[in-house]
Structures are given as C-alpha cells and as structure tokens.
One Martini backbone bead per residue (centre of mass of N, CA, C, O) as a GRO file, in nm:
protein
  357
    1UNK     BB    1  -0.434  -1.876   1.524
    2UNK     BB    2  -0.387  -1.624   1.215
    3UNK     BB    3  -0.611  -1.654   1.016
    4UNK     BB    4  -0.770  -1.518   0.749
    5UNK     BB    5  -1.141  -1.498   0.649
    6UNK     BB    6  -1.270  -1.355   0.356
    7UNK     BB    7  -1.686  -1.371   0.265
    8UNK     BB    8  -1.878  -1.162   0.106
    9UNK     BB    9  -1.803  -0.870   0.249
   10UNK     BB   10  -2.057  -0.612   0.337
   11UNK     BB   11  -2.126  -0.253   0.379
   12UNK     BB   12  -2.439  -0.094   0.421
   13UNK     BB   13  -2.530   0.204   0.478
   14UNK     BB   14  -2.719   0.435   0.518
   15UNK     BB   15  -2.829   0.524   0.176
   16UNK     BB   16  -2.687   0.249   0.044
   17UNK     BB   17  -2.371   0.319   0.100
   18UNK     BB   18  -2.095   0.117  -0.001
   19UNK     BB   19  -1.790   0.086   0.160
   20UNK     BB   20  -1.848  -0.241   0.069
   21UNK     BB   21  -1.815  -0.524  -0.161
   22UNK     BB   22  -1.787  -0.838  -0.221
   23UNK     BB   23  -1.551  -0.917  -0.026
   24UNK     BB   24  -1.214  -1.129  -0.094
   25UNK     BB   25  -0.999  -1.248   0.196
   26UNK     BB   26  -0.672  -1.334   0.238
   27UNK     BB   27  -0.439  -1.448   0.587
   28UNK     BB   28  -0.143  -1.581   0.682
   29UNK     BB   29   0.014  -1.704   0.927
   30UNK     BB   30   0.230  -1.423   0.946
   31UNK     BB   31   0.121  -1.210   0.774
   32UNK     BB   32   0.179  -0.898   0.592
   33UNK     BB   33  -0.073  -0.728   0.553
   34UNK     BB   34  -0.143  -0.447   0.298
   35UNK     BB   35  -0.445  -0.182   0.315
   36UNK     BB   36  -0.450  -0.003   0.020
   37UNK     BB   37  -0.606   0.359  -0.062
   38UNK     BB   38  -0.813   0.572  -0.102
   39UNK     BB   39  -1.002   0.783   0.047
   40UNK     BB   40  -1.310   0.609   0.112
   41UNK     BB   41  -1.250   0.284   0.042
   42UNK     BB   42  -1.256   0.069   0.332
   43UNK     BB   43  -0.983   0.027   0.519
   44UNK     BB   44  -1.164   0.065   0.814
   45UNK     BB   45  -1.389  -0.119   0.784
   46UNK     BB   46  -1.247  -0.391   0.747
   47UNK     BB   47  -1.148  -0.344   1.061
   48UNK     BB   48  -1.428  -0.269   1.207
   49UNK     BB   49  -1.473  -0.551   1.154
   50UNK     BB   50  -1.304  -0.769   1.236
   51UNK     BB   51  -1.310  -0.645   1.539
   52UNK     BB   52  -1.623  -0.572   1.601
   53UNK     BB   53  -1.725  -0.256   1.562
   54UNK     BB   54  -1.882  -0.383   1.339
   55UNK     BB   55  -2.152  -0.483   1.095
   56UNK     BB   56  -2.248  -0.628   0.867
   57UNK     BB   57  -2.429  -0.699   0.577
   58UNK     BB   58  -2.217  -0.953   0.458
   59UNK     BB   59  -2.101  -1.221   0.500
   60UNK     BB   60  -1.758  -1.319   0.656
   61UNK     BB   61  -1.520  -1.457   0.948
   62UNK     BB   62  -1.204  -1.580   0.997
   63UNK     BB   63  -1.016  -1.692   1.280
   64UNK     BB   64  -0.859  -1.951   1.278
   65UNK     BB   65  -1.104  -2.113   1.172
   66UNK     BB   66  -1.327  -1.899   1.310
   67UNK     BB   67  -1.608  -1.767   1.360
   68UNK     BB   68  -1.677  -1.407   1.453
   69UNK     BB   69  -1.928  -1.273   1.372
   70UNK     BB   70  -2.102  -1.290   1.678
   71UNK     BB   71  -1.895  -1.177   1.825
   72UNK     BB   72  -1.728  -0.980   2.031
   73UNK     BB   73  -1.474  -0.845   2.066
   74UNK     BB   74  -1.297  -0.957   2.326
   75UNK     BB   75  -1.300  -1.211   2.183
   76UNK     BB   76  -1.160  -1.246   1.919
   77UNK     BB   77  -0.840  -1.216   1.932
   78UNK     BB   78  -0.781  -0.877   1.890
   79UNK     BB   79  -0.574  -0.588   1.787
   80UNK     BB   80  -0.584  -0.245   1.794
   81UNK     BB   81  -0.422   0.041   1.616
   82UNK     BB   82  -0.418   0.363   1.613
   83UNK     BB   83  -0.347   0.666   1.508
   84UNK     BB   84  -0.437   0.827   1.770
   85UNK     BB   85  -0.305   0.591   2.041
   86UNK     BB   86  -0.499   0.606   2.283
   87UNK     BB   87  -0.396   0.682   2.560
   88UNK     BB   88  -0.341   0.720   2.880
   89UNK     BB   89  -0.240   1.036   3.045
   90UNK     BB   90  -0.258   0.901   3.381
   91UNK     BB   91  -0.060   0.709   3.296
   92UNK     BB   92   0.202   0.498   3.231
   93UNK     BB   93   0.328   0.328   3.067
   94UNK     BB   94   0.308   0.079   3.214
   95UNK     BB   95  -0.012   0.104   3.292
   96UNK     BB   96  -0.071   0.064   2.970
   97UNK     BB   97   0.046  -0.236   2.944
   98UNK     BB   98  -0.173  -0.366   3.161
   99UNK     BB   99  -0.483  -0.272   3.140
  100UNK     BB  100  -0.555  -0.518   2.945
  101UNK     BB  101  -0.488  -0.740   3.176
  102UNK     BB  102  -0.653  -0.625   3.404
  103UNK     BB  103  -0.930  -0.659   3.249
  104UNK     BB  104  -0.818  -0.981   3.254
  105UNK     BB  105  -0.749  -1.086   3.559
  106UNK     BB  106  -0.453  -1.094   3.577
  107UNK     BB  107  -0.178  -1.186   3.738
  108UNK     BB  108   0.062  -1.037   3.827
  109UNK     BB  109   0.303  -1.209   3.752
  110UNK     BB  110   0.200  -1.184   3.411
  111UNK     BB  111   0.200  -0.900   3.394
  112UNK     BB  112   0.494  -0.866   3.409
  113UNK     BB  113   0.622  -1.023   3.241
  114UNK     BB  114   0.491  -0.891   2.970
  115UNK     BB  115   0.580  -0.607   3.018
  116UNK     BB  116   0.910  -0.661   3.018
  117UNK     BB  117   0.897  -0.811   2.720
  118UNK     BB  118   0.770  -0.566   2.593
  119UNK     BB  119   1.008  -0.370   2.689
  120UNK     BB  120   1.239  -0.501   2.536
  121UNK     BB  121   1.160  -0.515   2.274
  122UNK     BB  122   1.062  -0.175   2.261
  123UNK     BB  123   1.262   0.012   2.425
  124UNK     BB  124   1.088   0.122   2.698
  125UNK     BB  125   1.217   0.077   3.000
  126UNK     BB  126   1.299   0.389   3.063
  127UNK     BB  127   0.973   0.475   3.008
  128UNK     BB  128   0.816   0.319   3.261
  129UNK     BB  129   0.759   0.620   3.442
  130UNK     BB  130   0.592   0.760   3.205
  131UNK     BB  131   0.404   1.024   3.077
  132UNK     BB  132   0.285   1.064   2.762
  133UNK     BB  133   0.368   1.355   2.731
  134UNK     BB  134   0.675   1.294   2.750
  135UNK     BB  135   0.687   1.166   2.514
  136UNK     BB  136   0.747   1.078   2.171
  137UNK     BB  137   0.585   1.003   1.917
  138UNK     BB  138   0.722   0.728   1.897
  139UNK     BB  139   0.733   0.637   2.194
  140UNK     BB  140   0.397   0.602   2.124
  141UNK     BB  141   0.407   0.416   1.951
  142UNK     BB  142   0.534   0.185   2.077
  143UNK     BB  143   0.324   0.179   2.332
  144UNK     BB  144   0.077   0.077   2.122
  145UNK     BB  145   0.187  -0.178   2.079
  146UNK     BB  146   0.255  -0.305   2.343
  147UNK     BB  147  -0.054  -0.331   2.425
  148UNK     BB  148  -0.128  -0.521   2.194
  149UNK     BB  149   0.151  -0.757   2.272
  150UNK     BB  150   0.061  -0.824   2.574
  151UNK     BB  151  -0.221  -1.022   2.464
  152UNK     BB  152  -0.142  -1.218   2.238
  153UNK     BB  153  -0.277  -1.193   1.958
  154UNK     BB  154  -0.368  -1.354   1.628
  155UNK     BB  155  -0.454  -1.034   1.538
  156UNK     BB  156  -0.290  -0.729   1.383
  157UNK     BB  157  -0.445  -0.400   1.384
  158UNK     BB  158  -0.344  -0.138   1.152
  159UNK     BB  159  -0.462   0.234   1.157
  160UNK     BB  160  -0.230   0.456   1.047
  161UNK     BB  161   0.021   0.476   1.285
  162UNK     BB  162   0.175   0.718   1.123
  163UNK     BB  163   0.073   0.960   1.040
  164UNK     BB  164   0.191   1.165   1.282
  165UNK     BB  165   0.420   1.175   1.159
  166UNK     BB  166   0.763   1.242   1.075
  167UNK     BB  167   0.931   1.132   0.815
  168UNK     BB  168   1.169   0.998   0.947
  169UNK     BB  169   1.004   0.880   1.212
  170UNK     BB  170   0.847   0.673   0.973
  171UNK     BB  171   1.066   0.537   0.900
  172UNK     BB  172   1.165   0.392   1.145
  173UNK     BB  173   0.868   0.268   1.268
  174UNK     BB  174   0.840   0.122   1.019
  175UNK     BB  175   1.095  -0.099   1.061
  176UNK     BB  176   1.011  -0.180   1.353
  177UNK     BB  177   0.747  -0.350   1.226
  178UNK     BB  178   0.886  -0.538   1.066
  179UNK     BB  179   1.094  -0.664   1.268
  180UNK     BB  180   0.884  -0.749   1.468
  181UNK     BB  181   0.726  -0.943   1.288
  182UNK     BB  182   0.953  -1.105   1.262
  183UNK     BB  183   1.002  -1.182   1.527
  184UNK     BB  184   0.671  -1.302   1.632
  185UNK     BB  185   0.480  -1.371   1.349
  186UNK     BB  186   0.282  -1.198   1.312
  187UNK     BB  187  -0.013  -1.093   1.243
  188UNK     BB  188  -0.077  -0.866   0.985
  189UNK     BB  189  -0.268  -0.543   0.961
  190UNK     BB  190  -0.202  -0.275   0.719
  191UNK     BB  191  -0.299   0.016   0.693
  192UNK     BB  192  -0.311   0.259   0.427
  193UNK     BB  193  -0.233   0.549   0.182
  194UNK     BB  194   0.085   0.473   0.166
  195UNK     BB  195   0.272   0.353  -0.113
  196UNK     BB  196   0.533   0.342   0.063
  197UNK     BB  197   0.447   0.128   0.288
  198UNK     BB  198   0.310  -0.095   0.145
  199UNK     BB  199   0.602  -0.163  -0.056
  200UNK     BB  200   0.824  -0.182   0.250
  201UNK     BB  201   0.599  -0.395   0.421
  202UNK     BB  202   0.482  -0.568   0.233
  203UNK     BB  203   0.420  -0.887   0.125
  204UNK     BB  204   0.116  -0.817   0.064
  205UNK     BB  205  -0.117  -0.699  -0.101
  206UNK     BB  206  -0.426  -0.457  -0.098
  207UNK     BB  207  -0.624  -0.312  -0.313
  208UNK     BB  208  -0.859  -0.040  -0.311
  209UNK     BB  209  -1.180   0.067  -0.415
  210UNK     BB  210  -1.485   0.140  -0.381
  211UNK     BB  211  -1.455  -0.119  -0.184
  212UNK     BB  212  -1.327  -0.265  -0.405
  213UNK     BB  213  -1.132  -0.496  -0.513
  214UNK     BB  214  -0.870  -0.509  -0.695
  215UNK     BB  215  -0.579  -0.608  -0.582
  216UNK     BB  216  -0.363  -0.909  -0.476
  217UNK     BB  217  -0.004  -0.854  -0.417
  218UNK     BB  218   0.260  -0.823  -0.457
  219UNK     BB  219   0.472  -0.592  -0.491
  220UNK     BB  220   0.651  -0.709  -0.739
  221UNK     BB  221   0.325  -0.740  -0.932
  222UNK     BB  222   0.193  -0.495  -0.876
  223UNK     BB  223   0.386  -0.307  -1.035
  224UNK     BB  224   0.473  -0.500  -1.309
  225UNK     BB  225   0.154  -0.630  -1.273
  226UNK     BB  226  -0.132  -0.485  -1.336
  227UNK     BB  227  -0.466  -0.506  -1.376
  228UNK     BB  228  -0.538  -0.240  -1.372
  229UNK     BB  229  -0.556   0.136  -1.418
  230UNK     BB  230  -0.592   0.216  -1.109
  231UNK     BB  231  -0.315   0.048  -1.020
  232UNK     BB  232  -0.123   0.204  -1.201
  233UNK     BB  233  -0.186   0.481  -1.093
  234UNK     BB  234  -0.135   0.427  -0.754
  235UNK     BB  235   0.121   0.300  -0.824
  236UNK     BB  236   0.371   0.461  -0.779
  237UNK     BB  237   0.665   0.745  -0.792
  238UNK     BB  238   0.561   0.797  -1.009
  239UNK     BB  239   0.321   0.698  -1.218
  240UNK     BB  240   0.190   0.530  -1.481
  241UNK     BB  241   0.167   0.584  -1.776
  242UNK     BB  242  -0.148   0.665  -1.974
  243UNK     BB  243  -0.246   0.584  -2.290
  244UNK     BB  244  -0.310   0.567  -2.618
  245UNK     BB  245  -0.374   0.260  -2.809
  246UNK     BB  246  -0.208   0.323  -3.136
  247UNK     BB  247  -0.213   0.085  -3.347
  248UNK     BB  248   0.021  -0.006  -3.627
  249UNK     BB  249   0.063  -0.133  -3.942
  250UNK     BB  250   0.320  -0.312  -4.120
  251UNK     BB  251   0.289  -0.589  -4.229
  252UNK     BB  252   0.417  -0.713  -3.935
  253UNK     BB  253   0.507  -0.449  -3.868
  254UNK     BB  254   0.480  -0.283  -3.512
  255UNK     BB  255   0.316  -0.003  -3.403
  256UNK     BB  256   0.334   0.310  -3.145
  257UNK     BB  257   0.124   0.596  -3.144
  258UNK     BB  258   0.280   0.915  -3.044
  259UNK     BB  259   0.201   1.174  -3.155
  260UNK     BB  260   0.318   1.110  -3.455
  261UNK     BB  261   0.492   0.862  -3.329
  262UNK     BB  262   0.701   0.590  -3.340
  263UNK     BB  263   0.689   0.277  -3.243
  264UNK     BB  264   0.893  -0.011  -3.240
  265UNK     BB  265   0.766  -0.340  -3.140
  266UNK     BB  266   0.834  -0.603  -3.299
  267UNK     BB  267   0.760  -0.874  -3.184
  268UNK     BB  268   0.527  -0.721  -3.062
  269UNK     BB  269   0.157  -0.823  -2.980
  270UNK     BB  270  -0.095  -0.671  -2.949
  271UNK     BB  271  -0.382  -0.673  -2.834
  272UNK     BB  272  -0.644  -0.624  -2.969
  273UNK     BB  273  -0.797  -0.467  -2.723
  274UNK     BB  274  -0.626  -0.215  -2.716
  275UNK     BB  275  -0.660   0.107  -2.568
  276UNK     BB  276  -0.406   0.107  -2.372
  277UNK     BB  277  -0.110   0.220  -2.196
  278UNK     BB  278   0.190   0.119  -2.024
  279UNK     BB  279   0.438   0.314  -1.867
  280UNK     BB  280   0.710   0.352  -1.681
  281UNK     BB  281   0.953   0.617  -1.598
  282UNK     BB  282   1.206   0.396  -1.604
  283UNK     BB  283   1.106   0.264  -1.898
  284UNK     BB  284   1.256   0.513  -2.006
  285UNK     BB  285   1.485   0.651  -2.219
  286UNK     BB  286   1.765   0.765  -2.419
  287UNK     BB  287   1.843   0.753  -2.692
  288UNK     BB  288   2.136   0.628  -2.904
  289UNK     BB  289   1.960   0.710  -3.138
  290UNK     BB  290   1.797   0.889  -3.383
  291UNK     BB  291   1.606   0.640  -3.477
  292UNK     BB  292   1.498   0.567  -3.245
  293UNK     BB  293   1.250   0.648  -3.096
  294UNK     BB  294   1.091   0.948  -2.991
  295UNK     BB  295   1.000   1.266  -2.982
  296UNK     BB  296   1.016   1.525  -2.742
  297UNK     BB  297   0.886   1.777  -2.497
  298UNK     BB  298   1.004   1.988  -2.270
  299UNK     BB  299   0.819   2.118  -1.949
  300UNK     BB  300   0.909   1.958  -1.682
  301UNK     BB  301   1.174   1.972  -1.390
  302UNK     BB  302   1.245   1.743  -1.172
  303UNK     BB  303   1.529   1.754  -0.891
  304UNK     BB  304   1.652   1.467  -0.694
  305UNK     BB  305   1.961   1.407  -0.756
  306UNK     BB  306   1.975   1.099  -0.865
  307UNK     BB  307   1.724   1.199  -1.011
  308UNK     BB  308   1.495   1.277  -1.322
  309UNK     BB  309   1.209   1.431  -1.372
  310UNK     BB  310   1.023   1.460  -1.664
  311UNK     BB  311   0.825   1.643  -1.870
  312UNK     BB  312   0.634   1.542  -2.148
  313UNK     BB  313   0.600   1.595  -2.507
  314UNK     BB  314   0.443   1.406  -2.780
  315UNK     BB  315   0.479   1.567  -3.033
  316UNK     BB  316   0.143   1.667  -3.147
  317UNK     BB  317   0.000   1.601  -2.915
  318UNK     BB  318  -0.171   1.573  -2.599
  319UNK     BB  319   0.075   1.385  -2.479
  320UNK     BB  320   0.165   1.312  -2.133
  321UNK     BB  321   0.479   1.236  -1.935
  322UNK     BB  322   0.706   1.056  -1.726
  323UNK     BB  323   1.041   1.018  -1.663
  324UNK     BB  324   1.331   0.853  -1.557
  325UNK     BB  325   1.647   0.984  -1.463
  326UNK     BB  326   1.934   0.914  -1.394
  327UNK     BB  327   2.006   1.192  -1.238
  328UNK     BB  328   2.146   1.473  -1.351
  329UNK     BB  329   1.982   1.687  -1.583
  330UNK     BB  330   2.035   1.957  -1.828
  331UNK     BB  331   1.725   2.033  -1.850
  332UNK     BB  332   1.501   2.244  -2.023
  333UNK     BB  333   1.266   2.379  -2.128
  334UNK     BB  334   1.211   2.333  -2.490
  335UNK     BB  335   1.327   2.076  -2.510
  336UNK     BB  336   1.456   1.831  -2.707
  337UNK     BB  337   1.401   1.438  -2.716
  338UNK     BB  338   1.504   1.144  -2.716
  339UNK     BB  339   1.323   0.832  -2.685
  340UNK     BB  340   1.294   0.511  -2.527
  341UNK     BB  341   1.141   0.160  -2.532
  342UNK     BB  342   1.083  -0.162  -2.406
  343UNK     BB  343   0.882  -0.293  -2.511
  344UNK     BB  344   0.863  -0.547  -2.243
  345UNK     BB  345   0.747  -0.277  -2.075
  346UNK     BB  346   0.466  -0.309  -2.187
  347UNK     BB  347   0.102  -0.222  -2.078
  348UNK     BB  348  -0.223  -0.368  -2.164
  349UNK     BB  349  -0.578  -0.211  -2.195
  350UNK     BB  350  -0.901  -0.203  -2.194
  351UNK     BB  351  -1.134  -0.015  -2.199
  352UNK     BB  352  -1.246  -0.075  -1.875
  353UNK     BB  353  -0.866  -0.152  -1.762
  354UNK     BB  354  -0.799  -0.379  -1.836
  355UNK     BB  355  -0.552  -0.635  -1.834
  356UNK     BB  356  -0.351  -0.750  -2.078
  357UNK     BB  357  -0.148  -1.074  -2.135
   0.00000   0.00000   0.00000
C-alpha cells in the first residue's frame, strides 16, 4: 500500500527558521502528486521527512497507513531520486542497479529478474555493461529511476529529476516519468520549481510558499480557481494579472475601474470585499467593437510564434497587463488597442489575498 497521510507537520530549524509549518497533506495509492513551489518553500524539507532523513519537529507521517515517524530510512519501504543522479562512477549501469538489491542480501536470481524487467522497462538493455560516464544526461537520469524502480517501493519521492537536463531533455524524460508512472501504478512525490513540469505531469498538484500549504488541487482547478493571491502569480506563464478592484456603481448596473477607464460587468455582482482583481492574459481579447472593452496603450511585445504577449498601460493609471494575442499581431510600442474581458472570467481576492466567490 502506497497511501501517504501527513498531518500538522513541522520542522523547525535551530534559531527558530520554520522550514514546514503545521502541513497537512493526502496522497492515495497510485497517485503522482507534484509538490511546486518557489525555492526554499520548503519542498525538499517535506521529501527528506518522508524518506525519514531528517526528522521532524511535529506532526506525524503514515505510509501505507503505518505510522513511519520513528522507523529509520531503509524500513520505510520509500525510494528516492535525487537531482544529481548519484550514480556509482565505478560501477555499470547493471551494478548501479544491482547494489540496492545486494545491500538487502537479495538471491541472484531475483536480483537478475529485477534487473531485467526494469531495464526492459526503462531501454537501458544496450547500456548495462557501460560505467556512467559513457552515459548521456537522459540515459543517467533513466538509470537513477530504475535504480529505485528495482525495490518494488510503496512510494517514490522525485526531488528535481530533470533540473540538469537541458530544455529538450527534460521534455523527453518528463513524458517518460508520466508514461512509467501509468505503467507501473506507482505512488509517485515530485518535487519541482517548474510549473511547466507540475502543470504536464501531476495528477494534483500541491502548491507551498514559506512552508505553508497554499492548495492542493488538480492543474485544472488550480488554474482556474486559484485559492489566493501568491498561486494566482506563481501558476501560469505568463502569471495572472493582478490589479486594484476599484469597482464602481452606476444603478443595478456595476463596472471595472482600470485606469480610468470602465469594464462593464453585466449582470456579475463583486463580492463587496473584493480588493483585488485577477485577469489571466488569455481571457483577454481584442474587442470587436469600439464600444466594447478599455482602451489600452502597448509598451512591450514579445513575439513567440504562435501567440503574441502584449504588455499594456491601462488608461491613465499605472495598471500594466499583459494580453495574451493569438497568432503574430503587428503592434508596435506605443499603438493604442482596445481590449476586452468576459466578466465570468474574472478572478476576485479580498484584501488579505484571499480568493472570494
């Protein structure tokens, strides 16, 4: 059983640094949850908790529904796959995924089976009698998965497999980890700083900031309905706009103050705490009439192809967006555009950052 239950979990440091903070987090058998977040939130702390290489200051951990806080690494019955592959230089690709095996005084011939079958599993057959040196980055990253794939683990926890890949690479064997992930069933923890990585490859993700649990939600919701204010900025690339909710009255019917220029909301009612508002730059558009929408002035464009990122001065104020254009679009710095949102995709936040409705 692959089942992890943390609950009011904490480390804290000498001279009193809270790393963790009374986290509290599910994850079920079979499951690949991605734990994102900027860097030293706190997210290789709650790995090397896991695997029982650090200890806690509170809180509990159960693997499988076995309380695991005071067993030692190697009862935990977890596998962990480290950034910088940690390979034996001196030994082969076969031996690096042997050594686990003989360190449990395992028979040869389950040793061999395993071997096998996971490197059938991962292509490494052709490169089971080369010493790592010989390998390329991807073929060492392959070998660090089957190294920990070869224990038959209840969960394994990834910190950062892919950072030293380069761009291509980490496309590659990020497909790779998902694919085995379905093959396998496995329990899988997958840390990154990459919301690229966390968006294409988790189940749910698990977002952290100053140790602290932001949400946990799949990609899809996590998008769409961001909790507060910091994961509205942290997902997304580029990240939701986020403006002054100056929201303003005219009889029944309610407008968008951007600039001194007005959003009309339709039959959307703010919620009256609304402090802040959040934009994502895709539900942005041109407007198709010149009634519709704000006027905006361009000052940066960034041309990628498929889409154009726009970045805009609203009005007179000094709110800056950026639009999220389809195609190539010929703006140039200082054209005038004008712009429009379907209310029913605005985001609102009170002032604390907190997401309301």
């Amino acid at each position: 059983m692959g089942s992890v239950a943390v609950r009011g979990l904490s480390k804290i440091h000498p001279g009193g640094f809270a790393a963790l903070s009374d986290l509290n987090l599910e994850i079920a058998e079979g499951e690949l949850l991605v734990v994102v977040g900027p860097s030293g939130c706190g997210k290789s702390t709650l790995l090397r908790l896991l695997a029982g290489l650090d200890q806690p200051s509170g809180g509990s951990i159960r693997i499988g529904g076995k309380a695991v806080d005071s067993l030692p690494p190697a009862e935990r019955n977890v596998a962990m796959v480290f950034q910088d592959y940690a390979l034996y230089p001196n030994m082969t690709v076969r031996g690096n995924l042997e050594f686990p095996l003989k360190m449990r005084r395992m028979a040869p011939a389950e040793r061999k089976r395993r071997v096998e079958r996971v490197a059938e599993m991962l292509a490494l057959g052709p490169i089971l009698d080369r010493s790592p040196a010989q390998l390329s980055g991807g073929q060492r990253q392959r070998v660090a998965m089957g190294r920990a794939l070869v224990r038959e683990p209840a969960v394994f926890l990834l910190d950062e497999p892919l950072a030293n890949l380069d761009a291509r690479l980490r496309t590659q064997v990020r497909t790779e980890i998902a694919e085995l992930q379905r093959r396998t069933g496995s329990t899988m923890i997958y840390v990154t700083h990459d919301q690229i990585e966390a968006m294409t490859l988790g189940q749910r993700i698990a977002v952290l900031n100053g140790g602290k649990m932001q949400q946990t939600a799949s990609p899809r919701e996590l998008y769409a309905h961001p909790a507060n204010v910091f994961v509205a900025g942290f997902i997304g690339n580029p990240p939701m706009n986020l403006l002054a909710a100056r929201v303003e009255r005219s009889g029944s019917t309610h407008f968008l103050n951007l600039g001194g220029s007005r959003l009309l909301l339709g039959t959307l009612i703010p919620p009256v705490a609304a402090a802040i508002v959040g934009i994502r730059p895709e539900s942005i558009r041109l407007a198709e009439r010149s009634a519709d929408g704000f006027e905006a002035c361009v000052r940066e464009i960034e041309f990628l192809g498929h889409e154009t990122l726009a970045h805009v001065s609203i009005g007179t104020g000094p709110e800056r967006l950026i639009a999220r254009v389809p195609g190539l679009k010929d703006y140039s710095r200082g054209d005038a555009v004008r712009l429009a949102v379907a209310p029913a995709e605005l985001r609102f936040f009170d002032a604390t950052g907190q997401a309301l409705g």
